[in-house]
N, C-alpha and C positions, 0 to 999 in steps of 0.2 A: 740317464741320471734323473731328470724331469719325471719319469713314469715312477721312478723308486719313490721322489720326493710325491710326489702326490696319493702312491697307494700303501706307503709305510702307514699310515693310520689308520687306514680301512684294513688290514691284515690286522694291526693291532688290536681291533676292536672288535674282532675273531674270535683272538683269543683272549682278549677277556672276558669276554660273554663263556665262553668256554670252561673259563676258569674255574668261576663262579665263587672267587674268593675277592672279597672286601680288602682285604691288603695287597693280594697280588693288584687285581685291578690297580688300586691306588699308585703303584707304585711303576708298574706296566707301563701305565698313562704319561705319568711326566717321564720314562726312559723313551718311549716313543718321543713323544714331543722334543726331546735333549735332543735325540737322533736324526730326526725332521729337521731339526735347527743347524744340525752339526753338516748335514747334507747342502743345504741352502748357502750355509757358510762358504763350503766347496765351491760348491756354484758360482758363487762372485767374486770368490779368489780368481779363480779360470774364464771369469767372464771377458771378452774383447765387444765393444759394440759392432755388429752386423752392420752392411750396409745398409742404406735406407732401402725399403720396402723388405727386408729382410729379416729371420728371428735366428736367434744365437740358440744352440742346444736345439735345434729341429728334430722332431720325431714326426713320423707319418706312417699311418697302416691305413689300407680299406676300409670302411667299416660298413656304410651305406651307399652301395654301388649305384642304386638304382638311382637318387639325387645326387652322385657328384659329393657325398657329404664324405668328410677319412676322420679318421683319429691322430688328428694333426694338432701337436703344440708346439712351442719356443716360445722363448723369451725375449726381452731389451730391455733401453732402460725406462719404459713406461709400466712395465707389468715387473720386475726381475724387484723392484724396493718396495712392492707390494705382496709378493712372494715373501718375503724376508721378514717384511710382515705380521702377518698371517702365522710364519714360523713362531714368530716372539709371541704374538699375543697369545695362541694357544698354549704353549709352554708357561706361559704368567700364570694364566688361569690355569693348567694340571696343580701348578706349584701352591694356587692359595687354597684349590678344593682338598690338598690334605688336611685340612681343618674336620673337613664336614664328614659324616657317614653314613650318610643317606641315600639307601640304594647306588653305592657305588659305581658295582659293575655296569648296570645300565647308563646312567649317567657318563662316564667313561666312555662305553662303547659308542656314545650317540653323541660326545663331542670328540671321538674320533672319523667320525665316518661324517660327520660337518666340517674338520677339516681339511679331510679328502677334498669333497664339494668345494670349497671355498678354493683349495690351493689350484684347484681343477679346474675353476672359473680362469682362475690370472692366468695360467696358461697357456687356453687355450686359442685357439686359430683356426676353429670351425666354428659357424653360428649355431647350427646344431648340437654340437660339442657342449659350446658354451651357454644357450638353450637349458638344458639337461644340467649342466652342474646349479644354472643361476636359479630352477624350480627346485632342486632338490637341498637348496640351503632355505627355501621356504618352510620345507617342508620339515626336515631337523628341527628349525627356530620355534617351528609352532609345539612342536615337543618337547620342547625345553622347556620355553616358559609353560603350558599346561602338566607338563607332570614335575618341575621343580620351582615353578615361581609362585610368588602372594599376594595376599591383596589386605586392605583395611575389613573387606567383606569377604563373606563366601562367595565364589564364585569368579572374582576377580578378573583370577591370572586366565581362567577358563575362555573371558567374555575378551580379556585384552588379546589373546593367543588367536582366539576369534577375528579380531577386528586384521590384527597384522595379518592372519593368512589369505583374509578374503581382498582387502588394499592390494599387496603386494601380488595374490596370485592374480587378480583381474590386470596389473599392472605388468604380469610375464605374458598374458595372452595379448595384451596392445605390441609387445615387443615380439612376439614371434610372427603377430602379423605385418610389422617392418622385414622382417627377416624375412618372409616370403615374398615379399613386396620386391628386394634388393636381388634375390633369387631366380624371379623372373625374369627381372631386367637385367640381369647380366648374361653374355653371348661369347661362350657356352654357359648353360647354369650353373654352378655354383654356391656349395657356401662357403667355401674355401674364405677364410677373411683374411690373407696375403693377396690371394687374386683379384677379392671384391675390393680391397684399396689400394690397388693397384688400376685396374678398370678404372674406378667412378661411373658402375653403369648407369643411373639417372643424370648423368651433368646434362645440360643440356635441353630438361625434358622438367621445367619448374613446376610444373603441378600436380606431376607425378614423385616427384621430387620430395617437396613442401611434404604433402600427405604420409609418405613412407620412411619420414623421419620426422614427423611431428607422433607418428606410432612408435618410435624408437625412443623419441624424447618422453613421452610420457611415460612407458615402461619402465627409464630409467628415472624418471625423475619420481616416481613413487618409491622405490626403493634407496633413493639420495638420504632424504624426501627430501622435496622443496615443496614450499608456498608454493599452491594450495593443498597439495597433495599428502602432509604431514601429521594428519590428525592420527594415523594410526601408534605413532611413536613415543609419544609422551605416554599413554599406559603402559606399551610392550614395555619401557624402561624398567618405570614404575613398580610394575608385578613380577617382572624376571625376578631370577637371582643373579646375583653380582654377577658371577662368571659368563652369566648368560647377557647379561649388558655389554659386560667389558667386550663378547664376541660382537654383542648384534653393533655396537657405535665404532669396536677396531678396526673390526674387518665387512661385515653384512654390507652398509652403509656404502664401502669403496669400491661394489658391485656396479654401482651406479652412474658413481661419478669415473670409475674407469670405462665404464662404458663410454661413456664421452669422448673420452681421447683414444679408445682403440675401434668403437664401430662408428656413432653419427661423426667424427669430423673425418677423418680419412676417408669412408665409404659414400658419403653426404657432401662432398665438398662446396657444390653450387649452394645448395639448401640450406647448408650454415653458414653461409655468407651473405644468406638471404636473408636470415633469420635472428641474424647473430643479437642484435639489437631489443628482440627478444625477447633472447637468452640472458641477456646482462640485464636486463629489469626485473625476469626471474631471479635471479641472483642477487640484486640489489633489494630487493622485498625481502628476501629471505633472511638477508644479512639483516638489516634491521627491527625485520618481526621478532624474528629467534631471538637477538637481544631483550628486544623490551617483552618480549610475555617471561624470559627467562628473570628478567629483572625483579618482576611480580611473583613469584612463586615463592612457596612459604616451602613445599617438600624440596628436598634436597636434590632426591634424582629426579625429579621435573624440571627442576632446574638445569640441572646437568643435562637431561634430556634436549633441554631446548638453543641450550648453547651448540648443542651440534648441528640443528636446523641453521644457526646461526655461522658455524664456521665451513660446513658445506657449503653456506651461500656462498661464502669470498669462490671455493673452486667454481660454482659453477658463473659466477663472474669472472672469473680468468679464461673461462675457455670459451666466454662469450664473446669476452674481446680477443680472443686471439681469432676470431673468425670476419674483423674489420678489416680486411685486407686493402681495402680503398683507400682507410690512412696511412699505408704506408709500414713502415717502423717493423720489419721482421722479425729485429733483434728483440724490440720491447713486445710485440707478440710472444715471442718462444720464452721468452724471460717471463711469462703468465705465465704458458704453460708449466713449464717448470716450478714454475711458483704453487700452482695449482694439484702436480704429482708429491711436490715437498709438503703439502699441507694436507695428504691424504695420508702421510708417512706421518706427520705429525701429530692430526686430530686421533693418529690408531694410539699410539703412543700415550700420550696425555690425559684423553677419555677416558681410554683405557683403566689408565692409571687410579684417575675419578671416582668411577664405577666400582671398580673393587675396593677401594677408601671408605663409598657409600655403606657396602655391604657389610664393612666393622658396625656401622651405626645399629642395621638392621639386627647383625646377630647379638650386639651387645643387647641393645634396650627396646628391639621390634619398632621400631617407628624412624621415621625420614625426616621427621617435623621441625625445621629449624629452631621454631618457637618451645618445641621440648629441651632445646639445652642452654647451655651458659656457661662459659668459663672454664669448659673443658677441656683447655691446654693445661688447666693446674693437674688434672688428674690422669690425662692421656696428652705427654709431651709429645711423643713421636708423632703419636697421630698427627696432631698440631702443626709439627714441622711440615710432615710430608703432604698434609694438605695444602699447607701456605705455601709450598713450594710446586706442587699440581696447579693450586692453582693459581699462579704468577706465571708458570708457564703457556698454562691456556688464555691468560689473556695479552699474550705477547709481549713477555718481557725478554729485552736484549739478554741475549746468553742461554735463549733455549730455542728449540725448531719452531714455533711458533712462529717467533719475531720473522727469520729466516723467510719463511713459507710466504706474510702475509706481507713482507716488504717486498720479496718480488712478484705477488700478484699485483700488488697497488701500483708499484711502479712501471710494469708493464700494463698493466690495465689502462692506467694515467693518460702514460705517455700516446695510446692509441687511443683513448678516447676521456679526453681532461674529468667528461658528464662523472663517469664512474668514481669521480671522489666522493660524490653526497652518501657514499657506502660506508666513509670512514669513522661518522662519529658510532656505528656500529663497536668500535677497535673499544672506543669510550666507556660506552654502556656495558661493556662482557668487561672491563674492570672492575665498573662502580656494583658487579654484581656479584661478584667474585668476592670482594673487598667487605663489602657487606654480609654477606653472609660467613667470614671470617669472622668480622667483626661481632656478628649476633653469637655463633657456637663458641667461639675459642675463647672472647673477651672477658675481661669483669669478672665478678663474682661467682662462684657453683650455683646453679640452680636445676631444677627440672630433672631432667633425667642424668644429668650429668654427675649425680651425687652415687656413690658405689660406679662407676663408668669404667672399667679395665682398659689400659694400652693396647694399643698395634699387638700381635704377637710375630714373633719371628716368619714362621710359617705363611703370615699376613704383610710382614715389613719387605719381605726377599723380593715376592714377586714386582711389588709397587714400587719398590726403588729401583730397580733392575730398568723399569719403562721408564722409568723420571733418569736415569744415568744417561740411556741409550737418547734419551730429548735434550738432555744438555750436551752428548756429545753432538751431537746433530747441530747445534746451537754455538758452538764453541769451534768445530771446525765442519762445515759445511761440506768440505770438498767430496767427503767420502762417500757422500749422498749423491753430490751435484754431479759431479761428473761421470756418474750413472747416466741420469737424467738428461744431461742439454741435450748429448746428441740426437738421443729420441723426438726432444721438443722440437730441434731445429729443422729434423725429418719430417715429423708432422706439420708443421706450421708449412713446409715447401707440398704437400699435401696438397691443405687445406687452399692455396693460393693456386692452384691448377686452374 
C-alpha cells in the first residue's frame, strides 16, 4: 500500500507528459492527487501503532547489497501525519492551479513526481533511501521556481532558484556525510534506520559522536532552515508561484525537522543530550528573529516567509528540550515532542493556506506590497474573511492547531527547562504582525491597488478553506491527531534517555 501511495504520482506524471493535452493534464493532476489522498485516508483507518523500535505497513526489498542498503519503508505516528500531509497539500495546490494555463502538462508532471520524492522521504527507513528522495525534492523545487516563479526584476526567480539549490544542496552533502559517519560505526554496517536506532552505534564514543551529528544537524537545519542558515528562503518564497510556496513551507521545510525526530535523536542519542542545550538556543534565536524581521517587512510573502523561520523555531526548541534528560519530566519531554510533530502538521496546513491567499494578490494586481493596498475587504470580502481567519490561526488562536501545537511545545519545554520561556514573547510578536498587516490591506478606506481588485474565485476559495477546515478540526478536537502521535513521542523520548 505504502509503494502504491508513493508512486501513484510518478506514474501519473507519465502519463501526462504523454498526454500532451492542457485539460487532460489539468484534470489527471488533481484525480491523482484525490487518489493519493483517498489511499493515505486507508492508511490511517487500518493504522495500529507498532511497537516501539518498530514501523507499521513494512515493506522491504534488496536494493544495494553491496552496503547493507534495501528498499525498506513503514510508518508510525511520527512520519504517518506527515504522510497525510503531503497528501492534502499537493491535492490544494492541483485544486487552485486550475486557474492557471501555463504550460500545464509540464508543470503537472514535475509537481507530481515532487510528490513522489516528498511522500518517499516520510517513509522511508534507509538513509540512503531517504538520501535519494531528500536531494531529489532539491532538485524539482529548483524547477519550479526557475521555469514558474517571478521576480520584481529579470532574473529574479533565476538567481532566488540559484541561492535555494546551492544552500540546501551543500546542506544534503553535510548530511550524507553523517550518514556515512553513522554507517561506519554501526557493527554490522548498515543504513538500515530501524537497525541504526536501534544500535546507538556512537553512544559511548563523544567525539565521534558530537562531529557526526553536528553533520546531520546542519544538513537538516538548512533545509528547516534555522538561524543562521535561513537566508536562502525569503527569495525562494518571494519569486515561486504560489503553488510552489504553498509545497516548499507545507511539506519541503518538514524534511528537516523530521529529520530530527526520525535520524539525529533516536540514532544520536548520547550526542543530543550533549548537545541539547544547543539546540534549544537554536531554536530560541530562531523563534524570535523570524518574528521580528517578519514584523518589519512591507512584502506580504516575506513576511509570510519569515514567520515560518519563526514557527520552525518553537519545533526545533521542542526537541531541544526533549533531549534534557537530566531534568527528569519524561512526560513533559514526549509532550514537546508531540507538540513539536503537531506543529509541523500545523505550520503545513496554515502556511499553506497563506501562500496560496498571497498568490490571489499576485495574480490580481502583480505585486506583494502591503503598502499598494487598502481597504480591501470592501471589495474582495471572502478574501478578507479567509485571510483574517489564516491568519489568527497562525498566530495561535484557541480553536485552531496552532494553539494546540504551540501549547504543548511550551509546556513541555517549560516544564523541562523553565529558561525556554524567554521564547514566548516570540507567540506576541507573529500577532502584532499578523494584525497589522490586516490592519494596513483590509482596513479604511480603497486606495492603491485595491481599486477594480476582484474576489477569491471559487477555484481559489475550495482549496484555502479545505486547509483552514482540516486546522480548525485539528483545533477543535485534537485527538484525532494526538493519538497518532504520543505513542511515537513516548517511544522516542525512551530512545533518546538510553
Amino acid at each position: 500500500m505504502l509503494s502504491v501511495i508513493v508512486f501513484l504520482p510518478l506514474v501519473a506524471a507519465v502519463a501526462v507528459l504523454a498526454g500532451r493535452s492542457d485539460r487532460l493534464a489539468r484534470w489527471l493532476w488533481v484525480l491523482a492527487c484525490a487518489v493519493d489522498l483517498a489511499l493515505v485516508v486507508a492508511v490511517w483507518l487500518r493504522y495500529d501503532a507498532p511497537a516501539p523500535g518498530q514501523l507499521a505497513f513494512d515493506e522491504q526489498a534488496p536494493w544495494i547489497p553491496g552496503v547493507n542498503s534495501s528498499y525498506h519503508i513503514g510508518v508510525d505516528g511520527l512520519s504517518l501525519p506527515l504522510v497525510a500531509l503531503t497528501a492534502v497539500i499537493f491535492l490544494a495546490c492541483a485544486v487552485y492551479a486550475l486557474r492557471d494555463d501555463e504550460r500545464t502538462p509540464q508543470r503537472a508532471a514535475l509537481f507530481l513526481f515532487l510528490q513522489t520524492v516528498s511522500l518517499g522521504l516520510f517513509v522511508a527507513a534507509d538513509l540512503i533511501l531517504f538520501f535519494v528522495f531528500f536531494d531529489l525534492s532539491i532538485v524539482a523545487m529548483y524547477f519550479v521556481i526557475v521555469g514558474w516563479g517571478h521576480g520584481e526584476k529579470p532574473g529574479d526567480a533565476g538567481r532566488s532558484a540559484l541561492k535555494f539549490f546551492l544552500y540546501t544542496f551543500l546542506g544534503s552533502l553535510a548530511l550524507l556525510v553523517g550518514f556515512i559517519g553513522l554507517y561506519i560505526a554501526a557493527q554490522p554496517h548498515t543504513f538500515d534506520m530501524v537497525e541504526l536506532a536501534r544500535a546507538a552505534p556512537l553512544s559511548g564514543r563523544p567525539l565521534a559522536g558530537g562531529l557526526v551529528l553536528a553533520a546531520i544537524v546542519v544538513g537538516l537545519a538548512v533545509k528547516t532552515p534555522t538561524v543562521p542558515f535561513h537566508t536562502w528562503l525569503p527569495p525562494a518564497h518571494t519569486d515561486a508561484p504560489a503553488i510552489g510556496s504553498a509545497v516548499l513551507a507545507g511539506v519541503l521545510l518538514k524534511m528537516g525537522t523530521y529529520g530530527f525526530v526520525r535520524i539525529a535523536m533516536p540514532m544520536l542519542p548520547q550526542s543530543w543530550r550533549d548537545w541539547a542545550w544547543v539546540i534549544i538556543a537554536v531554536g530560541v534565536v530562531s523563534v524570535l528573529y523570524g518574528a521580528l524581521v517578519a514584523l518589519a517587512q512591507d512584502d506580504l510573502k516575506r513576511m509570510i516567509a519569515y514567520t515560518s523561520i519563526n514557527h520552525m523555531g518553537y519545533i526545533v526548541l521542542a526537541v531541544g528540550a526533549a533531549g534534557l534528560v537530566a531534568a527528569g519530566a519524561a512526560e513533559a519531554r514526549s509532550l514537546a515532542v508531540t507538540g513539536a510533530v503537531t506543529q509541523m502538521v500545523s505550520h503545513g496546513l496554515i502556511t499553506g493556506a497563506l501562500f496560496l491567499l498571497a498568490g490571489v494578490f499576485r495574480s490580481r494586481a502583480g505585486s506583494y506590497r502591503m503598502g499598494d493596498y487598502g481597504g480591501l475587504a470592501a471589495s474582495a470580502p471572502r478574501l478578507a474573511a479567509l485571510f483574517a481567519v489564516a491568519a489568527f490561526a497562525s498566530l495561535g488562536l484557541p480553536g485552531f492547531s496552532g494553539f494546540i501545537a504551540e501549547f504543548q511545545i511550551f509546556t513541555g519545554a517549560i516544564a523541562a527547562a523553565p529558561v525556554t520561556a524567554i521564547a514566548l514573547p516570540g507567540i506576541v510578536i507573529t500577532a502584532a504582525l499578523f494584525l497589522r498587516a490586516l490592519q494596513r490591506v483590509f482596513t479604511g478606506a480603497p486606495r492603491g491597488l485595491s481599486t477594480g481588485f476582484t474576489d477569491i474565485r471559487a477555484v481559489e476559495n475550495v482549496p484555502v478553506s479545505a486547509l483552514l477546515v482540516l486546522a480548525t478540526v485539528i483545533g477543535l478536537f485534537p485527538r484525532v491527531l494526538l493519538d497518532t502521535i504520543e505513542p511515537a513521542s513516548d517511544a522516542l523520548i525512551g530512545l533518546v534517555g538510553r
